[in-house]
N, C-alpha and C positions, 0 to 999 in steps of 0.2 A: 499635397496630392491633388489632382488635378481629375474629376470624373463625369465624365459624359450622362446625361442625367437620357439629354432627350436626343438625337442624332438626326440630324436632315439630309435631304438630300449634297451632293459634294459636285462641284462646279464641275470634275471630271466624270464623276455619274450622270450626268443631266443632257451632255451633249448638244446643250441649245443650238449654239451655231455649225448645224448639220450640212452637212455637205449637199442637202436639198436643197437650203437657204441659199449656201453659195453659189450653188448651178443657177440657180431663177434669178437671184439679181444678177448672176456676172449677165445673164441670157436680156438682161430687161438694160443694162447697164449699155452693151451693145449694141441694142437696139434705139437707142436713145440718141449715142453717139452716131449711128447711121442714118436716121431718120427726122431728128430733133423734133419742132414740134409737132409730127404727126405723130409719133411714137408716145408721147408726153401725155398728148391728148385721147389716144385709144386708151393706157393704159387706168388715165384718170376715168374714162366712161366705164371700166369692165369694172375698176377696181371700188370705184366712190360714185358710178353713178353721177357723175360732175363733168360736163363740157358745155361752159359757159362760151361763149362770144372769145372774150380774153378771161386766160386768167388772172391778170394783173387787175386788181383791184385800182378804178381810177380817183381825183380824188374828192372828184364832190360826193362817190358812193363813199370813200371812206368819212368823208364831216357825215353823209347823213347816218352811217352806222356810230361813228362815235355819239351823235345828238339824239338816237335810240337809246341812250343806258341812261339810269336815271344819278341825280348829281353824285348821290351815295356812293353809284360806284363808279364814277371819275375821279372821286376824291382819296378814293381808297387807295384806286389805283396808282393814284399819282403821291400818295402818303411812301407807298412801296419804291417807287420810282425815286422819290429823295433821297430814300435811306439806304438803298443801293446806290445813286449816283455818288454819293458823299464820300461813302467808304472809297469807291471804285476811284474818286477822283483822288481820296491820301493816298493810297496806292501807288496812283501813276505819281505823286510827286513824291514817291519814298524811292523811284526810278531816277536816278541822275545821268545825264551824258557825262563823261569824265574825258578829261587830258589832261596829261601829265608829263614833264619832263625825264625821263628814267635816266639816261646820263647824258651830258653836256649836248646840248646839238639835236637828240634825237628824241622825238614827240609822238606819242602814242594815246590814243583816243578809243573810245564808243559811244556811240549815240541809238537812243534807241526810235526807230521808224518804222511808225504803223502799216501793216498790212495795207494795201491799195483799197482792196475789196473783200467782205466779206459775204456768204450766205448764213442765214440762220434759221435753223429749223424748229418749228414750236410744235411738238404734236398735240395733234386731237385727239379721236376716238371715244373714250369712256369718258376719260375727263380729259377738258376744254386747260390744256396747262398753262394759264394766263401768266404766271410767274413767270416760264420760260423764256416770255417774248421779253420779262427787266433783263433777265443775265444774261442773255446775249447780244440784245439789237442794242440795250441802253450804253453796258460794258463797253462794247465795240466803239463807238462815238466816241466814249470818255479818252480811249484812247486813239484817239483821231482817225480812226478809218473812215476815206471818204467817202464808200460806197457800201452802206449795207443792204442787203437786200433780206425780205423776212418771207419764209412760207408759213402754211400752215393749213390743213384738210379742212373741207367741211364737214359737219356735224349733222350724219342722218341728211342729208340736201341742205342745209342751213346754214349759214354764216356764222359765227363764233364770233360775235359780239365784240364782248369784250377783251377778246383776246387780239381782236383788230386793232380796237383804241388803244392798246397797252403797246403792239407793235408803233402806231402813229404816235404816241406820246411818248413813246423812247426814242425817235428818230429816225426810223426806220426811212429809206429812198424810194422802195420801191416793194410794192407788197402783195404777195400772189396767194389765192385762194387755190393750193394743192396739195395734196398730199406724199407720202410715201416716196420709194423709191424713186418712179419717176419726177418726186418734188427735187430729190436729191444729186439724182442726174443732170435735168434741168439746170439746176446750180452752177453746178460742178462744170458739165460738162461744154455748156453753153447752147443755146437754138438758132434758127434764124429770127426770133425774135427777143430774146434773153442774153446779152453779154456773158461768160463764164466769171468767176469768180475765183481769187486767191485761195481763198480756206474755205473750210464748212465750220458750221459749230451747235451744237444743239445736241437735246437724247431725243429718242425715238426707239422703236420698237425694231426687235431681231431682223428684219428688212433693212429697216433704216441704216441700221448699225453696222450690218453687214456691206451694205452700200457705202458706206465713208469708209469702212477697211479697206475695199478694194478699191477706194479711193484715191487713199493715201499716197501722197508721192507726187500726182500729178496735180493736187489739191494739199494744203494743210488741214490738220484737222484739230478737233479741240484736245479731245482722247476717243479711246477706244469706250463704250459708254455699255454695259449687260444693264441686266435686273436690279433696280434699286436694292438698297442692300443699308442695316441697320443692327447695331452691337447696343445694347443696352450691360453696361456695368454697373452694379448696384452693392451697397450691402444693407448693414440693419439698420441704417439710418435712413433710408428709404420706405417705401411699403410697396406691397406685391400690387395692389391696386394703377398706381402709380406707373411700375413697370411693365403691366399688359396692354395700358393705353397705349406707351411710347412702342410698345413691339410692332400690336395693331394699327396704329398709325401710319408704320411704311408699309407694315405688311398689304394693305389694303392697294397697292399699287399696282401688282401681277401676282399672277400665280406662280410664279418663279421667284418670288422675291425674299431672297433669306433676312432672317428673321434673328437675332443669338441673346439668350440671355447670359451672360457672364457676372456670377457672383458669387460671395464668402458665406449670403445668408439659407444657411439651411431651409428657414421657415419660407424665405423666397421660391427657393427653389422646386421646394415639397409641393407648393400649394398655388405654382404660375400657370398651372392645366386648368386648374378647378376656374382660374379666377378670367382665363382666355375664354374658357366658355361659357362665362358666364357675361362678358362684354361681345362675346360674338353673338348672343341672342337676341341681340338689339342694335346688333350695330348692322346700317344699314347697305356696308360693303361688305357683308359676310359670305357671301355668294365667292369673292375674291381673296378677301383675308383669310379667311379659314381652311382655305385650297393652299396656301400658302406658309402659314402656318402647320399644318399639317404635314408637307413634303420637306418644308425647308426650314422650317424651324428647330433651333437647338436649344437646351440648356446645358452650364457647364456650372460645375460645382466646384470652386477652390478653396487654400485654405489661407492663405497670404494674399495680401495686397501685389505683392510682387509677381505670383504667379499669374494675376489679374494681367499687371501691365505685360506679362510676354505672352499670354494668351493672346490678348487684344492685340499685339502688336503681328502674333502669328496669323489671325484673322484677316488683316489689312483692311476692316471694315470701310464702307464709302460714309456713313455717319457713325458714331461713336457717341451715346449717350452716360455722360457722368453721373452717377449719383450716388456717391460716396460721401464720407466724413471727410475724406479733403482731396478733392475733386483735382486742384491744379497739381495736385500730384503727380499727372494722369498727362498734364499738359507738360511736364519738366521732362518726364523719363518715357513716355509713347512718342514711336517714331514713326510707325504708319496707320496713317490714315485719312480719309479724305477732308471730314472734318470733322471738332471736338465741339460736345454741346455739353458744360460742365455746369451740374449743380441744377435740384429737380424745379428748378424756378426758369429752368430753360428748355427748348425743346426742338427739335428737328423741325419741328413744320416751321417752327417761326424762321429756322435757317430757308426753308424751300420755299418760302414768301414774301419774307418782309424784313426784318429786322436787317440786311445791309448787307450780307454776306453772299456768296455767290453758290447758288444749288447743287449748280454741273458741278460734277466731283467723282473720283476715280472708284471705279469696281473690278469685280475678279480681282483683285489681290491688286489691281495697278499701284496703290494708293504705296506701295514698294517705292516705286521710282520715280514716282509724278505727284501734284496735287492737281487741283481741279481749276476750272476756268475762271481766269481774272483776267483784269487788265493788261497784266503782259504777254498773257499770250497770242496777245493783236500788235503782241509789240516784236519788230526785229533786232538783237543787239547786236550789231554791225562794227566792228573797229575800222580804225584806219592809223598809219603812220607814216610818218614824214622826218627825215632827215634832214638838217638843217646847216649844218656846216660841213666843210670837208675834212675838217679833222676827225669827225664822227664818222662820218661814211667810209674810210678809210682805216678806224677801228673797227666797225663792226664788220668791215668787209675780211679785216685778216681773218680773226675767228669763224667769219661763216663761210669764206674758204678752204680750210683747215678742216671743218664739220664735212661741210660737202664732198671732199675726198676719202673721207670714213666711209662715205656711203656709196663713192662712183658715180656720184653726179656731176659730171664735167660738162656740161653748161651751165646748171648753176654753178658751178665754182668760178667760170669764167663770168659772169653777172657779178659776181664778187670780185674776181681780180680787175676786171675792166676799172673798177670804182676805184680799188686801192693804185692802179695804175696812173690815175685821171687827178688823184684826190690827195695820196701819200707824199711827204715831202721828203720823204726817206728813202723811198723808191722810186723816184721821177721817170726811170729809162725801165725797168724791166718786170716789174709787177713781184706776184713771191710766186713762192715755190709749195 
């Protein structure tokens, strides 16, 4: 039996993405594309207080902001930087082009080829998301995009540091101090000083977000990207302690940011109130986590393992924290999720920093039909085929003439008989019928 201990808010009560949100960026979106950088530039002075000279960051300013941070955190940085490149580089070579003969004569292929240009978005605000600028600007490279270009707001009038150096040491071309929608636009849309770009890729805030939806189409995008979002599975081989840290750890992200505890252990369950407020009293993003917790936070009480995995799976959680007696259990039989952090010796932030894995990862339930941003999704996989003899051409032409007339397409059938006409040596004078 399956019982709702503590109920949060529900993605269709919350109505984040209001139709006020849509009106103002489709409004700022428009504006962008008619005005380019003037539009760019009011909206960065209203909105950040920011209208520098250029925004492009040039690049003796970016050596001297990188030779600003102390060696500690270049090296940190760049520790992170390996352990994502590494992964990111098995990945693209777990991608092969393939050809292959499928019958005599005729040769069928894909290759897969990187995106021309990318944008990527790293937000600021509260927190300086220095991570964001490994998985996307570094990701991007690995899989040969020649052009990435990086934003990212200032901070209270301030340059973001280290989130600069993280963009310059992941390879970034070209790197703008902006923020927000009109960062997004900008990208997107192109100025009379800013080339446009193929895809976007990055999270950001209900703006943002809402800006790459109405995006979409004319841009790729990574995914559709809400409120961080975190599932903690546990049972009594855990401890409640344990599980408040990993709740409060996302939850500290927004005040929209759901929160679920899912477990078997009663004593868990009983006693994850007592033990949240007792780490919110000290914890020094309680201001946020606790807003968050409060609206969005759930507990759910099972009595099987089993019930655990179709919970979690009805969840479609964007992280999924294991901490069970046998955790890759969770990894054979769960089918959605953005991604799996198995066994309490692991943990989400290490996925959102460092350990090699990619952050971006699907919310609102996407984690159904998509997973999250890697390497391939700067990648195109393109076929191509080629016929090679004319006894081939003149096979596949019967049959896909024959198709075509199922369907009343009489010029392709004629694309086809041309071939069997040209090709067949059985038909020399009159093609089929």
């Amino acid at each position: 039996m399956i019982q709702q201990i503590k109920k949060g808010i529900t993605y269709a009560e919350s109505k984040e993405a209001d139709l006020k949100v849509r009106a103002l960026v489709e409004e700022m979106l428009e504006n962008v594309a008619q005005n380019g950088d003037k539009a760019v530039r009011e909206y960065s002075a209203k909105l950040d207080n920011w209208s520098p000279e250029s925004f492009r960051l040039s690049d003796e300013t970016i050596q001297q902001i990188v030779a600003s941070l102390t060696e500690q955190v270049i090296e940190d940085i760049k520790f992170a930087q390996t352990q994502i490149r590494n992964f990111a580089q098995i990945q693209r070579e777990s991608m092969r082009d393939v050809e292959v003969e499928t019958l005599p004569g005729v040769i069928l292929g894909h290759k897969h080829i990187p995106v021309n240009s990318v944008g990527c978005y790293v937000p600021g605000g509260r927190y300086p998301m220095v991570a964001s600028a490994h998985m996307s600007v570094l990701t991007a490279k690995v899989a040969g995009v020649k052009r990435v270009i990086a934003c990212t707001p200032p901070i209270k009038g301030e340059i973001p540091a280290a989130t600069v150096a993280a963009m310059y040491l992941a390879g970034a071309d070209e790197i703008y101090l902006l923020g927000g929608v009109q960062a997004i636009a900008m990208m997107a849309l192109g100025t009379e000083t800013v080339k446009p770009v193929d895809m976007l890729v990055g999270p950001g805030n209900a703006y943002v977000a809402e800006a790459k939806r109405q995006l979409f189409g004319k841009v790729g995008i990574d995914l559709f990207a809400g409120p961080t979002e975190t599932l903690v599975i546990a049972d009594d081989t855990t401890d409640v302690e344990t599980c408040a840290t990993d709740l409060l750890g996302q939850a500290e992200h927004g005040p929209t940011s759901p929160a679920v505890l899912l477990t078997t252990s009663k004593t868990i369950a009983e006693g994850i109130e007592t033990e949240i407020q007792r780490q919110l009293a000290v914890l020094p993003t309680a201001d946020i986590a606790s807003v968050s917790w409060r609206d969005y936070g759930q507990v759910i009480l099972c009595d099987t393992v089993d019930e655990l995995v179709a919970e979690a799976d009805r969840i479609a959680s964007e992280h999924v924290q294991v901490m069970t007696e046998n955790p890759r259990y969770f990894l054979e039989k769960m089918t959605n999720y953005g991604g799996l952090f198995l066994g309490d010796k692991t943990n989400v932030a290490y996925g959102d920093k460092v350990i090699g894995t990619n952050h971006t990862l699907p919310t609102k339930e996407a984690a159904r039909y998509t997973g999250g941003l890697w390497v391939g999704k700067f990648l195109k996989t393109c076929t191509y085929q080629e016929v090679r003899t004319p006894e081939a051409s003149a096979l596949i032409g019967e049959y896909c003439s024959r198709l075509c007339a199922l369907e009343n397409f009489w010029g392709h059938k004629e694309q086809a008989d041309l071939r069997v006409r040209k090709y067949s040596p059985l038909t020399p004078n009159g093609g089929i019928n």
